[in-house]
N, C-alpha and C positions, 0 to 999 in steps of 0.2 A: 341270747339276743346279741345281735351287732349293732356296735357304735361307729361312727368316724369319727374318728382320731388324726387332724392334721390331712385326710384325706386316706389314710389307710383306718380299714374294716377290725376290730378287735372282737373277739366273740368276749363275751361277759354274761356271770349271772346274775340276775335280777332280785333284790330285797324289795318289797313292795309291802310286805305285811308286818308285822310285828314282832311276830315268831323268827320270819328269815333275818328280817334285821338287828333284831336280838343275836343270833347267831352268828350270822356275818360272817366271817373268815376263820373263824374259831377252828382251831387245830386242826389246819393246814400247812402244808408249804410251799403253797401255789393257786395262783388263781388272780381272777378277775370279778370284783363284785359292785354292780352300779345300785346307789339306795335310790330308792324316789320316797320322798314325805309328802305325806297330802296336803303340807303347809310349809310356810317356810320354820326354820326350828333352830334351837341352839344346842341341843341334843350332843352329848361329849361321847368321845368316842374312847374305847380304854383297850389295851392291849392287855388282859388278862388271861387270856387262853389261846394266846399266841406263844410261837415260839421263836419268829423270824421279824423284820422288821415291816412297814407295809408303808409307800406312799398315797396318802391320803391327798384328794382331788375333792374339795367342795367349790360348788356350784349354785348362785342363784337359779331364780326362776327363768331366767334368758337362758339358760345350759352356759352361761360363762364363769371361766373360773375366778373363783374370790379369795378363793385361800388353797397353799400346797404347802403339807407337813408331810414329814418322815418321822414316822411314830415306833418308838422302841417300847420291845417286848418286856410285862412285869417281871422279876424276877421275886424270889422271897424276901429283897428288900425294900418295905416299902420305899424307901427315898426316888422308885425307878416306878411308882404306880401314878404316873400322868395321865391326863387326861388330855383330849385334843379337839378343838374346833378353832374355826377362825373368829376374827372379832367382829363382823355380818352375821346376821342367823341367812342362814342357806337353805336351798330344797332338794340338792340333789348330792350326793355323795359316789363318788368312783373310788376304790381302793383296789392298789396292789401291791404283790409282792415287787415287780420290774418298775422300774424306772420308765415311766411313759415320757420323758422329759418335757410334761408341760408347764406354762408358767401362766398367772395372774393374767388375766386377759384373752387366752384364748378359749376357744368356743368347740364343744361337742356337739354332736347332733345325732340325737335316738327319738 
């Protein structure tokens, strides 16, 4: 699927079900992944079968942003097994590996 981004086109995959979302970027090192929740959700996000870092883009139901974290990969110590959401429950989630460099307020559109 393509989003606009700022006015440029990103291709990205789609999490829509449970299974992909459960998956989500898991051991990879690269990629583009947009979640859609069929409500809005406070649903934490955890790098455990990652091995690289991912910035995280959560989105209310308008597609605008409400929260950007840069989420670091578990290691086998727990002290580095965080968890990440913003302090809004959100409906839609974008994650990558690249720096999309957006900020709190602006708006996607898919």
């Amino acid at each position: 699927m393509k989003i606009d981004v700022r006015g440029e086109e990103i291709e990205v995959e789609v999490a829509e079900n449970i299974l992909s979302r459960a998956k989500g970027l898991s051991l990879r090192k690269k990629g583009k992944m947009l979640f859609k929740f069929p409500r809005p959700t406070r649903a934490k996000i955890d790098m455990m079968l990652l091995s690289d870092p991912l910035y995280l883009y959560f989105m209310d139901s308008e597609k605008e942003i409400i929260g950007v974290q840069r989420a670091e990969p578990w290691s086998w110590d727990p002290r580095t097994w965080n968890f990440y959401s913003p302090e809004r429950p959100y409906r839609y989630l974008l994650e990558s590996f690249k720096d999309l460099g957006l900020k709190e307020g602006d708006k996607i559109d898919f």
